[in-house]
C-alpha positions as semicolon CSV with decimal commas, in nm:
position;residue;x (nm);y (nm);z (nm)
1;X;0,000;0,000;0,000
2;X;0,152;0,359;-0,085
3;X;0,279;0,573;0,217
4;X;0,005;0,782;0,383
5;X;-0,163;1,096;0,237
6;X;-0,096;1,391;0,570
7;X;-0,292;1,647;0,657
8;X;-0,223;1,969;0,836
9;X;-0,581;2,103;1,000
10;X;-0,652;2,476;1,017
11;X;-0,940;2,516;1,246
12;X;-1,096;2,295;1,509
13;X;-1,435;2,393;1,526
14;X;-1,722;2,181;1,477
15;X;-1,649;2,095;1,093
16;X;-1,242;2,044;1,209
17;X;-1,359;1,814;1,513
18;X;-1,584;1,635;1,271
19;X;-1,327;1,564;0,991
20;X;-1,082;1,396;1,295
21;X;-1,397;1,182;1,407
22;X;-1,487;1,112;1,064
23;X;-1,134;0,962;1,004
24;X;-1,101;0,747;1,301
25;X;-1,414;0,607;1,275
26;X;-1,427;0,495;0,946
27;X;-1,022;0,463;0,904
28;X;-1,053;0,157;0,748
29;X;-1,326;0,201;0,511
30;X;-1,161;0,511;0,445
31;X;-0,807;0,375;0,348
32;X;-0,989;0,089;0,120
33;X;-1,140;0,356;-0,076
34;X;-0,831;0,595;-0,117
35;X;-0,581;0,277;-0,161
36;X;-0,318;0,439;0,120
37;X;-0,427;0,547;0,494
38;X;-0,554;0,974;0,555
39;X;-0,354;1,080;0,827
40;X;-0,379;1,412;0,979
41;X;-0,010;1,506;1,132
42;X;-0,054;1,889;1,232
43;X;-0,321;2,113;1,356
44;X;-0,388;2,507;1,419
45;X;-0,641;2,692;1,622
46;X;-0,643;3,017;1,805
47;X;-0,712;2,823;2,143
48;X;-0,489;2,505;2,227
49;X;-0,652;2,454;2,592
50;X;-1,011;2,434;2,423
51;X;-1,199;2,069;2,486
52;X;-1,299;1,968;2,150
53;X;-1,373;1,633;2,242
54;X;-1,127;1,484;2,028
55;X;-0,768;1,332;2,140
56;X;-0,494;1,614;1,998
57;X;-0,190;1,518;2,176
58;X;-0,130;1,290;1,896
59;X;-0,059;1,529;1,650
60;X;0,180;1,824;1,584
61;X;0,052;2,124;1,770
62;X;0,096;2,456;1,541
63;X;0,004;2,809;1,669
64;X;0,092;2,982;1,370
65;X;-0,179;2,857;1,136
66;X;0,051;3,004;0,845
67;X;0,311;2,793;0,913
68;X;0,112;2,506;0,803
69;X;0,164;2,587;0,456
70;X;0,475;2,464;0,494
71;X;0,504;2,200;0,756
72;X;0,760;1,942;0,707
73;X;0,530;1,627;0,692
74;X;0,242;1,782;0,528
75;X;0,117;1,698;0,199
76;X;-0,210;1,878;0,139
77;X;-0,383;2,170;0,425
78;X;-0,693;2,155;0,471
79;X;-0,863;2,500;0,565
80;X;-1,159;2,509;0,843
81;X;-1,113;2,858;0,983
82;X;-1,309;3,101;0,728
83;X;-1,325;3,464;0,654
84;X;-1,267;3,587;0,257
85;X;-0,943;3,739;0,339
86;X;-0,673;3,679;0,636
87;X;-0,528;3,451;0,770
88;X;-0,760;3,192;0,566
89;X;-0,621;3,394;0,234
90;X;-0,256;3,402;0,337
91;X;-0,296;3,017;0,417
92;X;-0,413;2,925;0,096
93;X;-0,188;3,116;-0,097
94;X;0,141;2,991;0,083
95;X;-0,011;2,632;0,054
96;X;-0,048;2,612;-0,347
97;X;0,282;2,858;-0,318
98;X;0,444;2,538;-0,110
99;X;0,307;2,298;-0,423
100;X;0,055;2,115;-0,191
101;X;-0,268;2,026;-0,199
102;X;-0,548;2,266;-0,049
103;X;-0,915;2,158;0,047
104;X;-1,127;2,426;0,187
105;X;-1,494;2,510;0,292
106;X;-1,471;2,849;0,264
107;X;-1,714;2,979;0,048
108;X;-1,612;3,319;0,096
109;X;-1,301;3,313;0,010
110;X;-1,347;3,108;-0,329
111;X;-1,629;3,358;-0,421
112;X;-1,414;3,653;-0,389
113;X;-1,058;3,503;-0,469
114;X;-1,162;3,172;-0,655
115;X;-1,008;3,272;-0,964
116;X;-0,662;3,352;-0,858
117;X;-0,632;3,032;-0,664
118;X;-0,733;2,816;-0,942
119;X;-0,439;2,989;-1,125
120;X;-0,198;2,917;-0,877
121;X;-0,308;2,555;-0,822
122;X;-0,302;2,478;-1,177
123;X;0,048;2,656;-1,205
124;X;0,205;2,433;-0,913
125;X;0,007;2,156;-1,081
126;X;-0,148;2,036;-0,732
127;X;-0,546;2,009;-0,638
128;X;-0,783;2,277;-0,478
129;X;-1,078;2,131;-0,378
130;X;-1,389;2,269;-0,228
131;X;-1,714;2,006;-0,227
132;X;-1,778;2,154;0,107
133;X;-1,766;2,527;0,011
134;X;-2,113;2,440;-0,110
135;X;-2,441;2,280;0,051
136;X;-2,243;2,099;0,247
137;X;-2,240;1,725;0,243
138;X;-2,453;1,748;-0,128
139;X;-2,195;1,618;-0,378
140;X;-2,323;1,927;-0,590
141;X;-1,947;2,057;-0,715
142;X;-1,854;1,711;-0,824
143;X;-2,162;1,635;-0,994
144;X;-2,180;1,966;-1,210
145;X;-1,808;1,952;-1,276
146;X;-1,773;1,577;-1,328
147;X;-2,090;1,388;-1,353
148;X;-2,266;1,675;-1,542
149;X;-1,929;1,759;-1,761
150;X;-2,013;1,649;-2,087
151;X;-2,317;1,918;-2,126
152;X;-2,417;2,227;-2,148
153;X;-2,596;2,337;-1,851
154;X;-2,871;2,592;-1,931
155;X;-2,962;2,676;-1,528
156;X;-2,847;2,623;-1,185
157;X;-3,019;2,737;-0,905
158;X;-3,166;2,657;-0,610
159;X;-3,208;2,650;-0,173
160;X;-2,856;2,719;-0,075
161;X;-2,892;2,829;0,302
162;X;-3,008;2,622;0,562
163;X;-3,068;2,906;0,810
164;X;-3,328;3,091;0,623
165;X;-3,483;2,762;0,485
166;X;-3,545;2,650;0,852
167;X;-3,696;2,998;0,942
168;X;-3,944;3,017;0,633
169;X;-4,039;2,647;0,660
170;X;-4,142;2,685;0,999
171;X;-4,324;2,996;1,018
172;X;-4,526;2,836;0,704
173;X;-4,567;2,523;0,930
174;X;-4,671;2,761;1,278
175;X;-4,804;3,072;1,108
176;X;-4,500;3,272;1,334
177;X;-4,356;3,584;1,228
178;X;-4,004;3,609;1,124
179;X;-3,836;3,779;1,411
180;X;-3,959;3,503;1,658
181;X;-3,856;3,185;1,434
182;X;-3,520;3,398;1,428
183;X;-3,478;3,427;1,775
184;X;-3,570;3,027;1,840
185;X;-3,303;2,953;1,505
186;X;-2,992;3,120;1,708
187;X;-3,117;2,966;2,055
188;X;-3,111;2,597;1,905
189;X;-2,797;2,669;1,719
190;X;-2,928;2,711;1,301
191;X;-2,852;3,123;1,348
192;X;-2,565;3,264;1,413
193;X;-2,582;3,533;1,686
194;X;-2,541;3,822;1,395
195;X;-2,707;3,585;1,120
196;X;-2,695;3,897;0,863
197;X;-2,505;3,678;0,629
198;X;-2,703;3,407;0,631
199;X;-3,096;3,608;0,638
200;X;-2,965;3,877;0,367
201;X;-2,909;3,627;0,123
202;X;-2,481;3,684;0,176
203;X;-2,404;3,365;0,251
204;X;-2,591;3,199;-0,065
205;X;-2,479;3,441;-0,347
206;X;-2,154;3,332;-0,255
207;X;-2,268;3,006;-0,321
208;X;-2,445;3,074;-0,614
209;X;-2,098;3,230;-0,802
210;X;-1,919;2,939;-0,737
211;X;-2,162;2,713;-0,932
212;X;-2,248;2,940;-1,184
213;X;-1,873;2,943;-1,259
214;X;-1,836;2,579;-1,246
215;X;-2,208;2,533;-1,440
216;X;-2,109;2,822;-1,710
217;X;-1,749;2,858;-1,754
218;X;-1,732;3,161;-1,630
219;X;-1,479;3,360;-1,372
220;X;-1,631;3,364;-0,995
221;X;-1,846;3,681;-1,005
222;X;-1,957;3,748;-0,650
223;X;-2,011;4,110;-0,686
224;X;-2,257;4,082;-0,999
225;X;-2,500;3,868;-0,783
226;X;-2,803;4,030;-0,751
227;X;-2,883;3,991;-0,326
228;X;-3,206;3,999;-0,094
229;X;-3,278;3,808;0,211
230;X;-3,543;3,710;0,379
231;X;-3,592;3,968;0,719
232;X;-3,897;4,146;0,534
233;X;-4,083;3,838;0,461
234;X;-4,428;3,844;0,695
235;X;-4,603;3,570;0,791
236;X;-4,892;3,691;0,609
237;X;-4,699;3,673;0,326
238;X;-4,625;3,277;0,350
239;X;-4,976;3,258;0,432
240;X;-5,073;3,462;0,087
241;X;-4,850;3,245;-0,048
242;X;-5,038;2,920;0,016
243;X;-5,337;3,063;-0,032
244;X;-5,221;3,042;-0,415
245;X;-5,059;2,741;-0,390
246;X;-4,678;2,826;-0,354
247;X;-4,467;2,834;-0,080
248;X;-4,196;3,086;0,015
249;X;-3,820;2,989;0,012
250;X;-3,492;3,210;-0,056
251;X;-3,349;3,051;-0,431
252;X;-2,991;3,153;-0,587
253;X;-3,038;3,162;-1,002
254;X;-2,825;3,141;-1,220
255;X;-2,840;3,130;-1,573
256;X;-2,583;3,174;-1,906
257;X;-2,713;3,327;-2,224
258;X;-2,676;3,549;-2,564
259;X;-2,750;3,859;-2,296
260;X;-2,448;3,761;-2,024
261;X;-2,495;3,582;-1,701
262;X;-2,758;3,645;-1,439
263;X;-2,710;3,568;-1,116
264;X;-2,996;3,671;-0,809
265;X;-3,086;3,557;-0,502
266;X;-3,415;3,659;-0,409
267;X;-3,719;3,483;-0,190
268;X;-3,929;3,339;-0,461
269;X;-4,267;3,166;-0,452
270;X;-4,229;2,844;-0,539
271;X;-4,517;2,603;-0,713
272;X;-4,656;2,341;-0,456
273;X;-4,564;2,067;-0,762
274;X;-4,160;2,193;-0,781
275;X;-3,937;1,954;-0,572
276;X;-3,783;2,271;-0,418
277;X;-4,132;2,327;-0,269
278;X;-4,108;2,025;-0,036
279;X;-3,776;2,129;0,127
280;X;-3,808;2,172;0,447
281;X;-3,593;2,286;0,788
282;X;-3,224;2,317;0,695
283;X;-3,202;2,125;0,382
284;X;-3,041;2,261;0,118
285;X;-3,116;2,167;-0,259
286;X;-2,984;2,214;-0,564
287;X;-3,094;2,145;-0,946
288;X;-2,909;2,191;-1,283
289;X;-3,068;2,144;-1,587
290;X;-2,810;1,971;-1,893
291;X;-2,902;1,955;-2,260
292;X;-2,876;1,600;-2,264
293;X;-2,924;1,486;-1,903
294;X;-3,217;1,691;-1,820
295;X;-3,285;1,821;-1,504
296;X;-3,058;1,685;-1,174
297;X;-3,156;1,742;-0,837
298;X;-2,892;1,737;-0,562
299;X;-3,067;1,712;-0,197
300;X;-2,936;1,685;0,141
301;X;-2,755;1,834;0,462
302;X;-2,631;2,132;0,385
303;X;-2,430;2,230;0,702
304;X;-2,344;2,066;0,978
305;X;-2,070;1,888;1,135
306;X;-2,116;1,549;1,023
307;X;-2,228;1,633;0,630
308;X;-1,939;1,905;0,597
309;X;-1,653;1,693;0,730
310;X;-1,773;1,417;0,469
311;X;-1,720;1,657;0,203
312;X;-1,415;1,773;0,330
313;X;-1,243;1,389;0,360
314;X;-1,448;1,277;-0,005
315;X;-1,209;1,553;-0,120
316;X;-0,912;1,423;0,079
317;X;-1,017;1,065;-0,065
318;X;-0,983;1,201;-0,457
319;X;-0,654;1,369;-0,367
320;X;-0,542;1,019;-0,197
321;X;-0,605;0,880;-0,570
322;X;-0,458;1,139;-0,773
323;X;-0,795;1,252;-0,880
324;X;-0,805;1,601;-0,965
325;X;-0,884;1,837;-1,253
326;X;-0,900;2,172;-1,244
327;X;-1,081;2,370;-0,972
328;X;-1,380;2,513;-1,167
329;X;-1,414;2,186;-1,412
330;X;-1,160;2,340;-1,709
331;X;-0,824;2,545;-1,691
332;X;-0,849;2,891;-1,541
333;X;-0,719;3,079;-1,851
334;X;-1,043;2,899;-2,065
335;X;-1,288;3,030;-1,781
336;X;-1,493;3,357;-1,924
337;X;-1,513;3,694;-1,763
338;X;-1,872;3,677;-1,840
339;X;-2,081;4,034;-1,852
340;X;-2,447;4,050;-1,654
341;X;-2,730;4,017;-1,772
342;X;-2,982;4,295;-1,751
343;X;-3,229;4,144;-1,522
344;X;-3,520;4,381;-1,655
345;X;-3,497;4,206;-1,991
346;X;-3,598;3,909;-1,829
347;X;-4,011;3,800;-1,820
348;X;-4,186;3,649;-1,531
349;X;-4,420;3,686;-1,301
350;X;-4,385;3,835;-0,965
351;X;-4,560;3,910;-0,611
352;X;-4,620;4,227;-0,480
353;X;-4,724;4,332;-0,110
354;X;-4,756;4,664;-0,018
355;X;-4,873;4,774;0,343
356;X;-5,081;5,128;0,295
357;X;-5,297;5,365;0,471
358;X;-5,643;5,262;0,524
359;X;-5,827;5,531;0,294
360;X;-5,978;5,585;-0,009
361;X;-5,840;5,583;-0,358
362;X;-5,531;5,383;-0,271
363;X;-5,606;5,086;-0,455
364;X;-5,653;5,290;-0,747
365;X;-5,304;5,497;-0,722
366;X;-5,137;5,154;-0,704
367;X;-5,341;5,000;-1,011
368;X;-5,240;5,311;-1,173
369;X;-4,876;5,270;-1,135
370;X;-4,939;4,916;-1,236
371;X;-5,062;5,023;-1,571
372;X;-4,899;5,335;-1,632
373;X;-4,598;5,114;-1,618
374;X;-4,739;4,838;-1,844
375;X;-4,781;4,604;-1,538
376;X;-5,086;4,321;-1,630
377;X;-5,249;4,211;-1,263
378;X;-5,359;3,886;-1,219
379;X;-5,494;3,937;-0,890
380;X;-5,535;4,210;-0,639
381;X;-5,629;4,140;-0,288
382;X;-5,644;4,326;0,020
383;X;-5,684;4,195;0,361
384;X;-5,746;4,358;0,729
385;X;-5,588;4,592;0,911
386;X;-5,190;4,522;1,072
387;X;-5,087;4,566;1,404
388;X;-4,906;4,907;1,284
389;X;-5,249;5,051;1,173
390;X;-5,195;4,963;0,801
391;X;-5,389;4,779;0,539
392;X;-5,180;4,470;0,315
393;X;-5,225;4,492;-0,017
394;X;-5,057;4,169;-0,184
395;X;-5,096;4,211;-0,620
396;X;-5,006;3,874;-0,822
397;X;-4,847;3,997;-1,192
398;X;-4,902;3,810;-1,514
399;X;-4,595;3,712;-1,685
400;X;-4,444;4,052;-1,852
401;X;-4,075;4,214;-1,804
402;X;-3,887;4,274;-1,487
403;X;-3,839;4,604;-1,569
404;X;-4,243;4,680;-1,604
405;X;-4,260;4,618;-1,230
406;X;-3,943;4,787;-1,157
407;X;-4,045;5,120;-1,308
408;X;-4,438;5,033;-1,102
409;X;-4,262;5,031;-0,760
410;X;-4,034;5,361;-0,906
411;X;-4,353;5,540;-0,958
412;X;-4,534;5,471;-0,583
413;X;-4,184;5,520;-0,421
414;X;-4,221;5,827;-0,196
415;X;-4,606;5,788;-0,212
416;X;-4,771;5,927;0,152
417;X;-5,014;5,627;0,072
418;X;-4,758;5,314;0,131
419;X;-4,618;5,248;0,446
420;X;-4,265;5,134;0,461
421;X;-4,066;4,913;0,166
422;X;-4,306;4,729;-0,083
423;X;-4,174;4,368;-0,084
424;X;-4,131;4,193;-0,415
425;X;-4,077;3,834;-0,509
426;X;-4,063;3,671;-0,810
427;X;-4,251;3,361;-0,872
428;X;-3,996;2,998;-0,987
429;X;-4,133;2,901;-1,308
């Protein structure tokens, strides 16, 4: 059997615990699979004296986590500590700069600097892997870039944050409003005490540009995602929702065409008969559609200690092999710095709610904008007073151009007759 594949660990929280467990539990199964033993040799976190309910006395203690890069028994890092920049940055730059191996979860970091470190993998001719940048333990990256590799894939989108998946899947299931489903997320754990990233849609855009890039060909382009979360959402709107048989759920896009790419995450209303409907709690879920395998749908954990870490080692396993390509499934210098689409040339339908005063005529100045700016309503309905004294208006659009409703909600912005932001989401075909 060939000498052992070594690790150097950066990061021992609950992912970094959970890759050590994952190893010594299935060691066996593990080496079988890889055809030489996974061995983890060094580790880095900022606190040594931490329980982590894992034996580290067995391996080297490092308190420079940038040292790793080059550790003398090392053959590949594996990155667990985070952040787009810093320390996690400097690691993986010294790593490929070392010519080892790099696995990484960091989402971040590949949305923002994914292009660059494919470069410099591919120039010291060693892997970067990522499966668990990306709905965790889903095998999402190395279906699109292996399994999926021989088409052309038309669209990729779909429920990329567990966090705000839990919180609209329950207040559908208890008719609670979002600041109280928020509030029980962080106490059992699914929020993060400042869970801006995750509930204003951060978190899955950068997601969503590292599988459009892999899906299209394309450079990583984080800052040409289109982003809104979920902390407007009401109750009464997942309850409008039903009513018209959809529910509510926060969906990256992305799609490649003759106009550029487009890439949004926005809360949608999805149709009751769409898989992405029935996805419940903290699941995440992905689908790509390929001219010539159709539609795939990749569902599962997407966080978590247990899923993540068995992305992480799968990785670890194909680097055990020799089994590596290039990071974003073809060589960085074929990858194209794609323009953006226009999203008002796109057509759809879309949902409307508006909360306004309760007085006359202000049904009419909305259906006014509506048509002034070539909006078609489908439906209109208006419903009791809210605890703030106003009246909800929610308006269901035929299918016309995104830029008809964008130039409706121009025309009643400043209007004394709507109370706070409109919300708008579109509706998944």
């Amino acid at each position: 059997m060939a000498d052992a594949l070594r690790v150097a660990l950066a990061g021992l929280g609950t992912v970094g615990g959970g890759v050590i467990r994952l190893l010594d539990t299935n060691r066996d199964l593990i080496t079988r699979r890889a055809g030489r033993p996974i061995e983890v040799v060094a580790v880095s976190a900022r606190d040594r004296t931490k329980d982590r309910g894992v034996d580290l006395s067995r391996f080297d203690w490092v308190d420079d986590t940038a040292a790793l890069a080059t550790h003398a028994q090392a053959d590949v890092v594996v990155e667990l500590i985070g952040g787009s920049d810093g320390p996690a940055l400097t690691l993986a730059r010294n790593t490929l700069a070392a010519g080892r191996g790099f696995v990484t979860a960091n989402k971040a970091m590949l949305a923002h600097h994914g292009l660059e470190l494919a470069q410099k993998a591919e120039g010291a001719g060693v892997p970067l892997k990522f499966e668990a940048a990306v709905a965790g333990g889903i095998p999402v990256i190395k279906g699109l870039r292996e399994g999926a590799a021989a088409n052309v894939i038309g669209n990729v989108y779909g429920i990329l944050n567990g966090t705000c998946n839990f919180i609209l899947s329950k207040m559908e299931a208890e008719g609670r409003d979002f600041a109280e489903v928020l509030a029980e997320a962080q106490a059992l754990g699914y929020a993060e005490a400042d869970p801006s990233f995750d509930i204003d849609g951060v978190d899955a855009a950068h997601k969503l540009s590292i599988l459009a890039a892999i899906a299209f060909g394309t450079q990583p382009a984080f800052d040409d995602v289109a982003i809104s979360g979920i902390r407007h959402v009401l109750a009464a709107d997942i309850a409008e929702a039903a009513a018209l048989g959809y529910r509510v759920r926060l969906v990256g896009v992305g799609e490649a065409g003759p106009h550029g790419l487009f890439q949004r995450v926005h809360p949608h209303l999805v149709p009751l008969d769409h898989p992405l409907a029935h996805v419940t709690g903290s699941t995440n879920a992905v689908v790509a559609q390929g001219n010539f395998v159709g539609r795939l749908l990749f569902q599962g954990a997407g966080a978590g200690d247990g899923p993540t870490a068995s992305a992480v080692v799968a990785d670890l396993i194909d680097i055990a092999r020799g089994e590596f390509g290039p990071a974003f499934a073809m060589p960085a210098a074929s990858l194209v710095q794609e323009k953006p689409a226009d999203a008002g040339e796109r057509r759809g339908r879309a949902y409307l709610r508006f909360t306004v005063e309760d007085k006359v005529g202000v049904l009419a100045e909305i259906a006014a904008a509506m048509r002034d700016a070539g909006v078609s309503i489908e439906s209109l309905i208006q419903r009791g007073a809210t605890a703030g004294g106003g009246v909800l208006v929610a308006i269901v659009t035929h299918e016309g151009p995104e830029r008809a409703v964008a130039q409706a909600l121009e025309r009643l912005r400043g209007s004394s007759s709507v109370i706070g932001q409109p919300l708008l989401m579109h509706i998944l075909a």
